[in-house]
N, C-alpha and C positions, 0 to 999 in steps of 0.2 A: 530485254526487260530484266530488273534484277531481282534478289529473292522477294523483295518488300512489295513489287509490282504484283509480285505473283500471286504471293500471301493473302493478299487483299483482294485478287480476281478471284469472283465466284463461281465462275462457269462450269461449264463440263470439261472435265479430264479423259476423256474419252479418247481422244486424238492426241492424248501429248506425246505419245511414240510417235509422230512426225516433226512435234517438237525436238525431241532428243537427237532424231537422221537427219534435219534440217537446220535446225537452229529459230526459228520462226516462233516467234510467242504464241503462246497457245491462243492469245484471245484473240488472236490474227487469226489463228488456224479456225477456231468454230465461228470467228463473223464470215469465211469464205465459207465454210460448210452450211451454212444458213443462206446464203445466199445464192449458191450452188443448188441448194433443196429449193429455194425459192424459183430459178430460173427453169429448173426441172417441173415442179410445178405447176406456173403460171401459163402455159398452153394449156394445157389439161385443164384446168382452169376455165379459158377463155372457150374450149370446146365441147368439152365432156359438161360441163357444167355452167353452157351456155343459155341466157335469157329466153331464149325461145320456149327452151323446152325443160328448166329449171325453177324452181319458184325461188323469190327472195331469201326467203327464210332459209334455205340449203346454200345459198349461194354464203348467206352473211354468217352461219354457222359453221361455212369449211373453213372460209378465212379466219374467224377468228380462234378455234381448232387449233390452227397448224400457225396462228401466232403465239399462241399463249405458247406451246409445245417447243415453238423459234425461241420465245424470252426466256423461259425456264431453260432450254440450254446452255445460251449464251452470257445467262446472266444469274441462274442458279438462285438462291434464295432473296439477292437483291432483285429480281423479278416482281416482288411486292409491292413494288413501288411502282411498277408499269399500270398494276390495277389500283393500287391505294388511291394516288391521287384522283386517276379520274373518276371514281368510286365517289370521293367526296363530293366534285365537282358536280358530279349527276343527281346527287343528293340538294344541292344550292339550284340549280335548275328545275328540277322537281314542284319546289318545294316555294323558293322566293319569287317576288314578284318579277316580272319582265324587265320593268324600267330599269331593275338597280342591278340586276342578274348578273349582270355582262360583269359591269365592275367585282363584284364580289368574288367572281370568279376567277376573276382575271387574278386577282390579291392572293384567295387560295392557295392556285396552281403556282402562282409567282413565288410564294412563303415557298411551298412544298420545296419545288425545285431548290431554293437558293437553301435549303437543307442541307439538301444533296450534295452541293456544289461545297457549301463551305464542309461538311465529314467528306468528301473526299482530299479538302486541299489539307486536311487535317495528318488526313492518316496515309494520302498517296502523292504528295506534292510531286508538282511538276512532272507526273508522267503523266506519257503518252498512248496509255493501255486505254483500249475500250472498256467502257463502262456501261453502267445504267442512267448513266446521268444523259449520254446521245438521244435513246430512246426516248429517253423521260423529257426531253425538249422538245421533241417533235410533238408529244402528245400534250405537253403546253400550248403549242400552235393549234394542235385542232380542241381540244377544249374551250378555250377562249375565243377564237373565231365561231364555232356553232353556238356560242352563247353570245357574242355580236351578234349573230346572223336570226337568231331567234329574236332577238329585241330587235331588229329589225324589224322581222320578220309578225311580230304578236303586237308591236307598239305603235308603227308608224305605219301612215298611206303611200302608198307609192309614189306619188307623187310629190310627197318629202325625202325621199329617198334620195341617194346619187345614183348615175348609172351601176358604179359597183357595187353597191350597197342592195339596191334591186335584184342584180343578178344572184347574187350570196343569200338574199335572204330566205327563211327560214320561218314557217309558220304552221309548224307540228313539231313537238317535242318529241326525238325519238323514243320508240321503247327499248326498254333493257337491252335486249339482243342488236336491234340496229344501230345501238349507242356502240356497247361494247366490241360491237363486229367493225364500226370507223374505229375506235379506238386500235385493235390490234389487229387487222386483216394483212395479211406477212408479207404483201408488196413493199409495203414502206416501212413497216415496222424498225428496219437495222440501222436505214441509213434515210429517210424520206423516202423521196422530196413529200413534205406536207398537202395533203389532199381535201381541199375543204369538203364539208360536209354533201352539197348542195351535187356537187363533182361526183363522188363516193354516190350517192344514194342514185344517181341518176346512172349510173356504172352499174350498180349492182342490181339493177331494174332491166337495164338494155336501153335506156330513153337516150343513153348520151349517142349512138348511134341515129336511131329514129328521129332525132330531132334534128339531125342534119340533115336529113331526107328533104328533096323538094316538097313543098305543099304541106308539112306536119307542121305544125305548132309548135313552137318553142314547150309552153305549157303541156305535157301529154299526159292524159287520163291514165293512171296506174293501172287501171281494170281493162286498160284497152287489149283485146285480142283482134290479132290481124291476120289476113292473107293474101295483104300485097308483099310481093318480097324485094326487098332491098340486099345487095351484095355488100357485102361490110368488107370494107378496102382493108388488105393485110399488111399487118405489121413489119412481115419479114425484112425487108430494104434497108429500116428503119432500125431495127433492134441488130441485125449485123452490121450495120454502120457504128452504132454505141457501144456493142459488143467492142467490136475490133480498135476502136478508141478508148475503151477499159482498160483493155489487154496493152495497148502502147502507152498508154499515161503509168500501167504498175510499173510494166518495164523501165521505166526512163525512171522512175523513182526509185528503183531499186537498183537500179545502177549506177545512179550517179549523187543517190543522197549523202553515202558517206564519203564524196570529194568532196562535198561542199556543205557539212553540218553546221545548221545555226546559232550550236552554242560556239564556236571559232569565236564571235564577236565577241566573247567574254576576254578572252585573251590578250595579254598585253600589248603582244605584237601586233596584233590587228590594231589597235587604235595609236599606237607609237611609231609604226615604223609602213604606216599604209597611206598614202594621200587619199582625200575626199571621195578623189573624182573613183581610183580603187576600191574604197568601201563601197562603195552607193553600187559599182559593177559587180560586187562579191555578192552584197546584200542581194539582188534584183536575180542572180541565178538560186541563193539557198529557198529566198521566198516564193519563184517560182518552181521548185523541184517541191517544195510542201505543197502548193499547188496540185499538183500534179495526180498526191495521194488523195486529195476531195474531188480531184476528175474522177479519177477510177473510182471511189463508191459511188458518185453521185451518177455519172453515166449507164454505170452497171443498176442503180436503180433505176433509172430511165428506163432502159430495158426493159427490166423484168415489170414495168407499169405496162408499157406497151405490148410485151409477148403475153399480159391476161386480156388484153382488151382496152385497159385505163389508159387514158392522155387521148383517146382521138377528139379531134378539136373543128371538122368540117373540114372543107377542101381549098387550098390556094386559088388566086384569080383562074392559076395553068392548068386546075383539072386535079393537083396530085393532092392524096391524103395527108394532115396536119398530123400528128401524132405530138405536140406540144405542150397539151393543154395541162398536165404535171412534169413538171420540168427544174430541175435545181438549175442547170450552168448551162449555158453555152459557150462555151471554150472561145471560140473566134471571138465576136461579139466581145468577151471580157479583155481577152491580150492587146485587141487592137483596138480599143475604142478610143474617138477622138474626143471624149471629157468624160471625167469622175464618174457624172451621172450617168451614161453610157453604159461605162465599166461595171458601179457597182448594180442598175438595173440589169445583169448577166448575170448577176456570181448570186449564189444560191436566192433563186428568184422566187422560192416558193414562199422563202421567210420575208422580203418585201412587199411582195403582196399582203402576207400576215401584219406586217407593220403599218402599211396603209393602211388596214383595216380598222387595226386598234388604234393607231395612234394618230398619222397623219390625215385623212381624212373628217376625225372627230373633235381635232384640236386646233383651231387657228391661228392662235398666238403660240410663238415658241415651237411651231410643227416637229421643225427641224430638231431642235436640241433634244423635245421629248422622244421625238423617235431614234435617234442614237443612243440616249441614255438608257430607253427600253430595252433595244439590242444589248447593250453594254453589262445589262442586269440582269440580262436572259441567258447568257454568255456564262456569266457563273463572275469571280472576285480576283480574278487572278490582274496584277495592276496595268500589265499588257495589255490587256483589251481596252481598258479606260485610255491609255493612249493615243489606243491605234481608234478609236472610236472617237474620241475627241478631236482627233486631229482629223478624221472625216467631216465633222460638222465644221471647223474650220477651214480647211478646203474647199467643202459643199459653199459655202458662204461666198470663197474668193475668188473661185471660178464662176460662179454667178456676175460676180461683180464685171469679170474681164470678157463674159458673153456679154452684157450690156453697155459693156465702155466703147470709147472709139479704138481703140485695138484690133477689136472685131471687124471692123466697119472700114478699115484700111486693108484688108485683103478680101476686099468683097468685088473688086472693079472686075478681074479677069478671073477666067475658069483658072489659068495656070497660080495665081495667088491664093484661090479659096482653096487650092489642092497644096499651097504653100501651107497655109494655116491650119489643115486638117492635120498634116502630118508634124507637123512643127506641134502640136494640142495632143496627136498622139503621143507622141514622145517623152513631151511632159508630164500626161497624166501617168506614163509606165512609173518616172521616175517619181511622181506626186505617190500612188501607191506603193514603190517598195518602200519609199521613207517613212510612209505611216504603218505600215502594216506587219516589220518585222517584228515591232515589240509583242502582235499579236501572235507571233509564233513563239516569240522567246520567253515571257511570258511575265518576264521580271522587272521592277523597277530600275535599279541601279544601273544595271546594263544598259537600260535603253538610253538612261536620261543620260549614261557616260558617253556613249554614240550621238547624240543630239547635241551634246555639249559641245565636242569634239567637232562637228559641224554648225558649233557657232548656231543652230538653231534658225539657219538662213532659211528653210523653206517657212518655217514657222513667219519667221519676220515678212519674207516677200507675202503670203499668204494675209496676215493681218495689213501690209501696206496698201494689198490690192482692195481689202473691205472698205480701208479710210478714205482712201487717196482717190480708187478710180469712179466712185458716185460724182465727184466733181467732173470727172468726164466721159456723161452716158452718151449714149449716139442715140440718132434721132430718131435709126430705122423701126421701122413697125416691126412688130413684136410677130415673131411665128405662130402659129396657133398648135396648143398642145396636140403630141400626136393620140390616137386613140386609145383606147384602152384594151391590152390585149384579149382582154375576156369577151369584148365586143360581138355579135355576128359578125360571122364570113361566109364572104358569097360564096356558094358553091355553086357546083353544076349539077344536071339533073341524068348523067350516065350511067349511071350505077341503078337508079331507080327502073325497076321495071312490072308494069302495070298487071296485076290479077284481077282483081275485083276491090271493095272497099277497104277493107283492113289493110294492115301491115303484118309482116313480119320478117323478121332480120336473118339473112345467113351470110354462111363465111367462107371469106375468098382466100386460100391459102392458109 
């Protein structure tokens, strides 16, 4: 990072003497320290200042404590900005009506942020130092979703609702403390994944356990005191699997980023003296090695969701604990997915769902475009992302098209064909996403448009032929029926349940 990166970082100085033996940017060094404090934490947390034998109010005061104390570290006097916005935001909820809330809000936090976005491209272009602008997105996403979720929640009957919309919603305006304790409770605060409201308040009660329990209500009575006890399935399995998936995704990025750095593609030789088929193979490893640094936080926030207790989700068909239910990536799922949509329902899945929320869900005409353009805006101005976002909703469009054509419908006879065409659609979408998505690393116009030039702009063209061309030849077969919705029930089983008397109450297994 150079002097200008530095200059501009506000954090704490405290660790830069590992800076000086290491070489390591400092704002590297206090987001590991934060989140090192967080992983250390978060048991204690889930145990010492467990539901059972905690009240709300101490639960929702340590977290937000030991977030504020996280932001002002890490982010020093721009930290104001962690509570400015959503200060106002609580202010418009308060204060305006239900029906219009959501919007106004949404506008707000959307202004605030694109603040942000544009004084940072002002005074720090193009680097890749943490800021407050990460934070300050995540807390876009829950602002604007509890103010969905409230209009929901104070506007409409249930029975206007969608299944999602039902589940999310929201029909008590928190108070001060329960606002500003979602706002910065130091799980997610550094890096997510985004936790909606509905999730959080049920977390920091004990109901998201209890309401997996055979026989309880989804609905559970906040005054409810129990003494049947339920064994609350532990995390360990689970958070050492993410853990040690942290630890090999930093590795591999730190080993092998500066063989194959993104700005290369700037370079003359690269685009003069490299064939296509060369580029697109160079490209597909630099994009996956930046990849690799959004595994490691995002896993490593996984984690530390699941070592306080957040993310259990019920129990699979097989009996085991889900621990899903806050989740950015799933690594498999995104590398190997056999179409786009696939792919990108994996890759930070908390902000999809955010998306569905606001945009696709409430909009029926133009779903699509509006929910890429929001992405694209929420992202910040850098002309990258407008590419690599553009060319999503173009894609999104043309693999639609080639799942409903006869294309499809021609490797459907034998199991060994439908296993031709899954891998054959894998393959493609790897190579459909490093083409779109390097601009979003690289971050600049000229560059990219000189790379897309250079290839003649052929996936763009196949992409728009397949929108035109393949509606003339759709197949006849019956349409799949959508799969469920992850937030859904699941079955669970009734093992862990074991019988006292009438109430409940929850303890921990591990």
């Amino acid at each position: 990072m150079g002097s200008e990166s530095e200059s501009y970082y506000d954090g704490s100085r405290m660790f830069s003497w590992i800076t000086e033996l290491s070489g390591i940017p400092i704002d590297l060094i206090n987001f590991t320290v934060t989140q090192v404090v967080a992983v250390v934490l978060a048991p204690l947390f889930r145990h010492i200042l467990h539901p059972s034998r905690t009240k709300p109010e101490v639960r929702h005061a340590f977290g937000l404590v030991v977030g504020v104390v996280m932001g002002y570290f890490a982010f020093g006097r721009q930290a104001v900005h962690l509570a400015g916005l959503p200060a106002l935001c609580y202010l418009i909820i308060r204060t305006q009506d239900p029906q219009t809330m959501q919007r106004l809000v949404l506008v707000v936090s959307m202004f605030y942020l694109s603040c942000i976005h544009i004084h940072r491209q002002i005074y720090d272009y193009g680097s890749l130092s943490l800021d407050v602008t990460g934070p300050l997105m995540v807390i876009v996403q829950k602002v604007t979703s509890l103010a969905c979720s409230l209009n929901d929640g104070l506007t409409y009957k249930e029975d206007d609702l969608s299944a999602n919309q039902r589940y999310y919603a929201v029909s008590k305006i928190p108070s001060v403390l329960e606002y500003f304790a979602y706002i910065f409770h130091f799980h997610v605060l550094m890096a997510g994944p985004v936790v909606f409201y509905k999730d959080y308040i049920e977390f920091v009660n004990g109901h998201n356990i209890l309401k997996h329990s055979s026989g309880i209500d989804n609905h559970i009575d906040s005054n409810l005191r129990s003494s049947r006890l339920m064994l609350e399935p532990s995390p360990k399995l689970v958070v050492i699997k993410k853990i040690a998936a942290s630890v090999l995704c930093a590795f591999i990025f730190v080993s092998f980023i500066t063989s194959f750095p993104i700005s290369k593609i700037k370079d003359d030789d690269f685009i003069e003296k490299r064939t296509i088929f060369n580029q697109l193979c160079y490209l597909s490893i630099a994009t996956l090695l930046v990849r690799f640094k959004y595994y490691h936080a995002w896993l490593l926030a996984d984690a530390i969701c699941n070592l306080s207790g957040l993310g259990f989700q019920g129990y699979a068909p097989d009996g085991s604990a889900r621990w899903d239910l806050v989740s950015n990536v799933d690594v498999i799922q995104f590398e190997f997915g056999s179409s786009l949509r696939e792919s990108i329902e994996h890759w930070n899945k908390g902000t999809n769902v955010w998306l569905r929320m606001l945009v696709y869900d409430r909009y029926k005409q133009y779903r699509t475009v509006l929910t890429y353009a929001l992405s694209s805006f929420w992202h910040g101005f850098y002309p990258g992302y407008y590419l690599t976002f553009a060319g999503g909703a173009l894609f999104t469009f043309a693999s639609r098209s080639v799942r409903h054509s006869i294309i499809r419908g021609c490797f459907q006879g034998t199991p060994a064909l439908r296993g031709l065409y899954n891998f054959l659609s894998m393959v493609t979408t790897r190579i459909i996403v490093t083409y779109i998505t390097f601009s979003f690393v690289v971050l600049e116009f000229w560059p990219s448009i000189r790379i897309y030039t250079n290839m003649y702009f052929c996936f763009h063209i196949l992409g728009v032929g397949a929108i035109v061309v393949l509606p003339y030849f759709r197949s006849e077969a019956p349409k799949h029926p959508a799969p469920p919705s992850p937030r859904q029930p699941v079955p669970i089983k009734n093992q862990l349940s074991k019988v006292a008397s009438n109430g409940v109450s929850v303890g921990i297994q591990g």
